[in-house]
C-alpha positions, 0 to 999 in steps of 0.5 A, spaced: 312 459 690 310 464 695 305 470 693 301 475 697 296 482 695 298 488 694 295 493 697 289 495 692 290 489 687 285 484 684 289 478 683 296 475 687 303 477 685 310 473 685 315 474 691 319 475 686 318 480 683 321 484 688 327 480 689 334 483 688 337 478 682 343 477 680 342 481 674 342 488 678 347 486 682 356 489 681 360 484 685 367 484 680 372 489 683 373 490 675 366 492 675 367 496 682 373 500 679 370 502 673 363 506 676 369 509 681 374 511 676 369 513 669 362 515 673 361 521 677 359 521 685 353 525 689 356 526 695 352 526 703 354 527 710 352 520 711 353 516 704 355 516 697 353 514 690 358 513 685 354 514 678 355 511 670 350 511 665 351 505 660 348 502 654 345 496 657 338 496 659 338 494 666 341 498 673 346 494 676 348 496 684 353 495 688 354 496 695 360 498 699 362 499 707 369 500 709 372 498 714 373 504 718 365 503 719 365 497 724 366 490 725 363 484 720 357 484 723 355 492 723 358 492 716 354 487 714 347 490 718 349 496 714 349 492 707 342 489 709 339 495 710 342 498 704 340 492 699 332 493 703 331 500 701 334 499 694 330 493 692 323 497 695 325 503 691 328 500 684 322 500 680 321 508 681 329 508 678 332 510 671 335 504 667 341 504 664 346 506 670 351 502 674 351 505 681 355 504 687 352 506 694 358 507 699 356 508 707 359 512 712 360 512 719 354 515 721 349 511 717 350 505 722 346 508 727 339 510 722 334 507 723 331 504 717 327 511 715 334 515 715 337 510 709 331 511 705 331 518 706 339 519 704 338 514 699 331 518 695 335 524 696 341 522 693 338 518 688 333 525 686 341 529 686 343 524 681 337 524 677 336 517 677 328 517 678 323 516 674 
């Protein structure tokens, strides 16, 4: 198992700790089309959230690049950095929620900054920080 030492910290943390597990995440188009249809979205020039509080206590995402956005290799680009700004900024989140975070066109060519900025500034307009 690998480790490593958080800024100002005494003893070593596991790396998974900041993983992306299966537990936070929304892969069955049934899950999809429920946070669609019952949630409500916050919408940005570059992407959109798609909001539903539920009962449970654990935040799941899900992640959502069209077609219209590139070729596999871009979308895909896009979804890794999507999930990197969701697993560092997790923790900081409300738990409880089902959220499906949609790119736009224009976010293929942010740099990592951009994403983490539309993903805070959507996340605070959806109250979703604690």
């Amino acid at each position: 198992m690998a480790y490593f030492f958080p800024a100002g910290a005494k003893e070593k943390v596991p790396m998974k700790q900041f993983g992306l597990q299966k537990l936070n995440k929304i892969k069955s188009k049934k899950e999809f089309q429920g946070v669609y249809e019952k949630g409500h979205s916050v919408i940005d020039a570059l992407a959109v959230f798609y909001v539903l509080p539920c009962e449970n206590e654990t935040l799941k995402i899900g992640f959502a690049v069209g077609k219209k956005v590139g070729n596999a290799v871009v979308r895909n680009h896009v979804k890794r950095m999507m999930r990197e700004v969701f697993r560092h900024h997790k923790d900081e989140m409300v738990l409880g929620t089902r959220l499906i975070w949609v790119a736009r066109k224009k976010l293929v060519q942010a740099d990592y900054k951009t994403y983490e900025r539309v993903f805070l500034r959507l996340a605070k307009r959806a109250a979703l920080l604690r």
